[in-house]
C-alpha positions as a Markdown table, in Angstrom:
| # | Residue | x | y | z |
|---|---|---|---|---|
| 1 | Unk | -7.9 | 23.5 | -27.7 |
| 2 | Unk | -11.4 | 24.3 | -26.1 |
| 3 | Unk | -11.3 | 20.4 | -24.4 |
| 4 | Unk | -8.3 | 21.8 | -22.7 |
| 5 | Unk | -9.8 | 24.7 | -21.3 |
| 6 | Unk | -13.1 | 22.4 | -20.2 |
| 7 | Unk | -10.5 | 21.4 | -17.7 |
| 8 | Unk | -9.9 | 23.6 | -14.6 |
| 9 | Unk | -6.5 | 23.4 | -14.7 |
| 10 | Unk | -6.0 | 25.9 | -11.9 |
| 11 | Unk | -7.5 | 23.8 | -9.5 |
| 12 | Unk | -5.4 | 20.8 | -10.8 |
| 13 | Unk | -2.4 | 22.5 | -10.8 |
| 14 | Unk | -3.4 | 24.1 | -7.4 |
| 15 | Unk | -4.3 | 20.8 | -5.6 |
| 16 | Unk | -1.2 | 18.6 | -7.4 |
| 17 | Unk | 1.3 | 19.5 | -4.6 |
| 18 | Unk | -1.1 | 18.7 | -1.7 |
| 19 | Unk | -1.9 | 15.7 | -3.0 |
| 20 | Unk | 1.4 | 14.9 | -3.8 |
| 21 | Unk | 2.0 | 15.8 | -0.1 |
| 22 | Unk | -1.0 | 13.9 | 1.3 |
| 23 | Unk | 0.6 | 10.6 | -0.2 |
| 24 | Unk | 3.6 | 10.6 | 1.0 |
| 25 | Unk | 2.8 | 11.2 | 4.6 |
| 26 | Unk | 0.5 | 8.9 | 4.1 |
| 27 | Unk | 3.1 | 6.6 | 2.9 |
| 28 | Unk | 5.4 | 7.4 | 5.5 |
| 29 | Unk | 3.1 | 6.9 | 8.0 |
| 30 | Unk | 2.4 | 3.8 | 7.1 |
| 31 | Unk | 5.9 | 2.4 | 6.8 |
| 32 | Unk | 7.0 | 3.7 | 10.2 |
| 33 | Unk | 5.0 | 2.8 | 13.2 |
| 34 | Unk | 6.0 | 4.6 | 16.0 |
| 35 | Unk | 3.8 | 3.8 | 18.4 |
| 36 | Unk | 5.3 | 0.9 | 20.3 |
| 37 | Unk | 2.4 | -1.0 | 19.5 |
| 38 | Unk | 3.0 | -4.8 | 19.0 |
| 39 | Unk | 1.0 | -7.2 | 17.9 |
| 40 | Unk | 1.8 | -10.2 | 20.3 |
| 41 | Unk | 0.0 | -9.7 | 23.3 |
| 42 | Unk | 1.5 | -10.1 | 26.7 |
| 43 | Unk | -0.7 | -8.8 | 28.8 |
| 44 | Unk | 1.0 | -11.6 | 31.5 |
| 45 | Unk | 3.4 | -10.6 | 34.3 |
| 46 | Unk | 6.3 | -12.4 | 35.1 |
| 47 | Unk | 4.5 | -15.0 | 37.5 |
| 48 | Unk | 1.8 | -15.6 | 35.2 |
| 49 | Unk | -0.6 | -13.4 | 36.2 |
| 50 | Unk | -2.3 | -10.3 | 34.9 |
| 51 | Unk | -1.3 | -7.1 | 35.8 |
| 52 | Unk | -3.7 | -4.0 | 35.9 |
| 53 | Unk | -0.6 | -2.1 | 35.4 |
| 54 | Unk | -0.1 | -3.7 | 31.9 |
| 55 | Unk | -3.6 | -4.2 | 30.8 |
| 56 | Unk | -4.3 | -0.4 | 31.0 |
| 57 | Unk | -1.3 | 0.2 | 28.9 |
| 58 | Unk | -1.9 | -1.8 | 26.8 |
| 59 | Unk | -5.2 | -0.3 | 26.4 |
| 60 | Unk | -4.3 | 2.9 | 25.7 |
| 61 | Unk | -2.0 | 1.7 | 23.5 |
| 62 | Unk | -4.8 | -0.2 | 21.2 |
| 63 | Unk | -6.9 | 2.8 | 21.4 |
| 64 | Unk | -4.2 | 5.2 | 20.4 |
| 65 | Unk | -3.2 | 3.0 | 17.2 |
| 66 | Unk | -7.1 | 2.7 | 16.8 |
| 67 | Unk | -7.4 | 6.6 | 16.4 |
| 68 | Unk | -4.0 | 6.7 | 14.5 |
| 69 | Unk | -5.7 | 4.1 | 12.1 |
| 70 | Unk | -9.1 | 6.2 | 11.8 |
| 71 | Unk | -6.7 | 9.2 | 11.1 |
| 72 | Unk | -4.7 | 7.5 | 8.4 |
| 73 | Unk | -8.7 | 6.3 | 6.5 |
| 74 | Unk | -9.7 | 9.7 | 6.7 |
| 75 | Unk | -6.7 | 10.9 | 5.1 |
| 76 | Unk | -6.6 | 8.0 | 2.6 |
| 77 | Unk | -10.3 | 8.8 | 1.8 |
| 78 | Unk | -9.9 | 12.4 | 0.7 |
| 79 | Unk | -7.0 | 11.2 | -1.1 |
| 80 | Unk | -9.1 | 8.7 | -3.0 |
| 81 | Unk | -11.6 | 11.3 | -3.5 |
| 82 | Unk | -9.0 | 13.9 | -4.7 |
| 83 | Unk | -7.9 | 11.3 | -7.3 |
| 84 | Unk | -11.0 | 10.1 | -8.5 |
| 85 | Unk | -12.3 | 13.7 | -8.9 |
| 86 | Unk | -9.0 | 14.2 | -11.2 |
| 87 | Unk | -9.5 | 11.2 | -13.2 |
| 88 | Unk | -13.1 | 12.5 | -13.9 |
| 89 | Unk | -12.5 | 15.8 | -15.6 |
| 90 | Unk | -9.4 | 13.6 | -17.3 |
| 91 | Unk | -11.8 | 11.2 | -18.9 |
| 92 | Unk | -14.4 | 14.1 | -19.1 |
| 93 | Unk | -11.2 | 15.8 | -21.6 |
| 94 | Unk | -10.7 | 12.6 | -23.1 |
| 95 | Unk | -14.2 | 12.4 | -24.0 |
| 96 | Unk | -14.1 | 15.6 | -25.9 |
| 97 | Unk | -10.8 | 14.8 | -27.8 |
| 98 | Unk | -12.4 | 11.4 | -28.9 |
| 99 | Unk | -15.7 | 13.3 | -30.4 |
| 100 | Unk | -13.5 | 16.0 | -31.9 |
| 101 | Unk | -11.0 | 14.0 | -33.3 |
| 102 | Unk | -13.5 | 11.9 | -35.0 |
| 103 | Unk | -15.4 | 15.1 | -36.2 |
| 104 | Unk | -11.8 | 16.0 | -37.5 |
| 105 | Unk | -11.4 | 12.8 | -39.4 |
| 106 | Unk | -14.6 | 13.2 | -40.6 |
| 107 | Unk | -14.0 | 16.6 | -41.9 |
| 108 | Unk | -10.6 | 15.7 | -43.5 |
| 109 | Unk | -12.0 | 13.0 | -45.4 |
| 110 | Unk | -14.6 | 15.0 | -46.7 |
| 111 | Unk | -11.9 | 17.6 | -47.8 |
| 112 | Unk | -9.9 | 14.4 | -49.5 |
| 113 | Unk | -12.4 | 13.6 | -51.2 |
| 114 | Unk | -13.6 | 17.2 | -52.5 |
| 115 | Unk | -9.7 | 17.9 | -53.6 |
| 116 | Unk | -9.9 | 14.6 | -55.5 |
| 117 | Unk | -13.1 | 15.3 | -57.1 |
| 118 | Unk | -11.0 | 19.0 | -57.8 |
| 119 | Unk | -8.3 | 17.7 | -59.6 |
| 120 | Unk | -10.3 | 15.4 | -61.5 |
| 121 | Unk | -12.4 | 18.0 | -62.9 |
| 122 | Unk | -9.5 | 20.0 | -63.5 |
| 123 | Unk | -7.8 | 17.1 | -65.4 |
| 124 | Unk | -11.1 | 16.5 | -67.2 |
| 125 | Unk | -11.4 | 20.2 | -68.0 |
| 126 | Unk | -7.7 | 20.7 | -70.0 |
């Protein structure tokens, strides 16, 4: 019971639903691309030729997926990081219930063994 109060469980409970949140947006984000950005270029006009027109949108356009893209790796980092730093005090708990539980096999054994040794004298005794 002690391992399971090693564990701030607050915090884990506190920061479940924001993480929770933080991967589906980030899920959703990915699956829907809204921002008309394609990846064939045609950065030629009609005739042939290159237009300013279209080469400055098309600019704005790479650099607003390229922001949207640093966005979404932020948010994917702290997400990482938010997970890893739950799987840490998991294995941390996990840890403490291996020692303990070995301690407690340890110490039933020992018990077995005395309660044997108890009967036999008993039995001896009669």
């Amino acid at each position: 019971m002690t391992a399971l109060k090693i564990i701030p469980w607050g915090s884990v409970l506190e920061s479940a639903p924001h993480i929770v949140r933080a991967a589906k947006q980030l899920f959703s984000a990915v699956k829907t691309d809204s921002s008309g950005f394609s990846a064939e270029p045609s950065p030629f006009g009609d005739e042939g030729t290159l237009s300013l027109d279209k080469l400055n949108k098309r600019t704005r356009l790479i650099e607003a997926k390229i922001v949207e893209l640093s966005n979404e790796q932020k948010s994917s980092a702290a997400l990482i990081k938010s997970l890893a730093e739950q799987n840490a005090l998991i294995v941390d708990a996990i840890d403490v219930f291996r020692v303990r539980v070995r301690i407690l096999l340890i110490v039933c054994v020992l018990l077995i063994a005395i309660l044997c040794g108890l009967i036999l004298w008993l039995a001896m005794n009669k």
